[in-house]
C-alpha positions as CSV (number, residue, x, y, z in Angstrom):
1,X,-5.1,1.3,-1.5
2,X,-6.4,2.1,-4.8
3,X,-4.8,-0.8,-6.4
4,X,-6.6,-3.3,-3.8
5,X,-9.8,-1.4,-4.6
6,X,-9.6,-1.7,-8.4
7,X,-8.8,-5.5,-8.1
8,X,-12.2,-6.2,-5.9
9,X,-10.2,-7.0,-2.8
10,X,-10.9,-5.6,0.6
11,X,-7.9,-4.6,3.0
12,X,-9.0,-7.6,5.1
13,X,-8.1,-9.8,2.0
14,X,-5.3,-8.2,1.5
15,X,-4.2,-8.4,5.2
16,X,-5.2,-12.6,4.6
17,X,-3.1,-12.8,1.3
18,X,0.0,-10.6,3.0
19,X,-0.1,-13.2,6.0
20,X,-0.2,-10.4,8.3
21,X,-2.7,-10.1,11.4
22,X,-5.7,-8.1,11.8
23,X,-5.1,-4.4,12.1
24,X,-1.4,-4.5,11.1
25,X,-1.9,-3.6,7.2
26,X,-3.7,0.1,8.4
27,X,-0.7,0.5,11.1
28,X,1.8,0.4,7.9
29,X,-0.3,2.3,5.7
30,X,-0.5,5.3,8.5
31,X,3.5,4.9,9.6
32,X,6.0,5.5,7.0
33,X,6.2,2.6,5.0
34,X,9.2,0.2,4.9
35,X,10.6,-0.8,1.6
36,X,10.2,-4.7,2.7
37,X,6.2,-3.8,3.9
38,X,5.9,-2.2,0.2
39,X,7.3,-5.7,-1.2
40,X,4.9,-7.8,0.9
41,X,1.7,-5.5,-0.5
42,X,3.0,-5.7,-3.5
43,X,3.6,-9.5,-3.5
44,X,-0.1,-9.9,-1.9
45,X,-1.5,-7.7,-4.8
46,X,0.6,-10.1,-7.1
47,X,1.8,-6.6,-8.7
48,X,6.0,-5.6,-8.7
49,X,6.5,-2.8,-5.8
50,X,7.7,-0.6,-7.8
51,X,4.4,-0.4,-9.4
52,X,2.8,0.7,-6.2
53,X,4.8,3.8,-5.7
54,X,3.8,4.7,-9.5
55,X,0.2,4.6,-8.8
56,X,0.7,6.9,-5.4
57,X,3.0,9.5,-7.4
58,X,0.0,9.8,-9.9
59,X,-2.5,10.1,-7.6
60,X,-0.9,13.0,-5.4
61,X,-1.9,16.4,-6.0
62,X,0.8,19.4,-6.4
63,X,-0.1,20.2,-2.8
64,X,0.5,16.9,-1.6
65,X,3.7,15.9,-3.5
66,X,7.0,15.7,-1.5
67,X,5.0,16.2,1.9
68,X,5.9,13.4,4.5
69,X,4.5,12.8,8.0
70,X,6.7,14.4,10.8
């Protein structure tokens, strides 16, 4: 979670802020995401969700892009 990163907060703050329980936020991050977990990151971050699937577009490489987990 770059975004978490660049704003000095941990994924355990985030995980606090999100109002999830421990464990749960690295769960979602390895499972395909749902659109309302994205909203709930993004609402934690204080960011709009949309913003979050800007910053992981950017930071795919052309190998990477359009791959999904199986």
């Amino acid at each position: 979670m770059t975004r978490a990163k660049a704003a000095g907060m941990s994924l355990n703050e985030l995980e606090r802020r999100a109002r999830w329980s421990t464990g749960t936020l690295s769960r979602v991050l390895r499972a395909n995401m749902t659109l309302a977990s994205l909203e709930r990151i993004a609402a934690a971050l204080g960011c709009p969700g949309w913003e979050l699937l800007r910053d992981a577009t950017a930071e795919a490489t052309p190998s990477t892009r359009g791959v999904r987990n199986q």
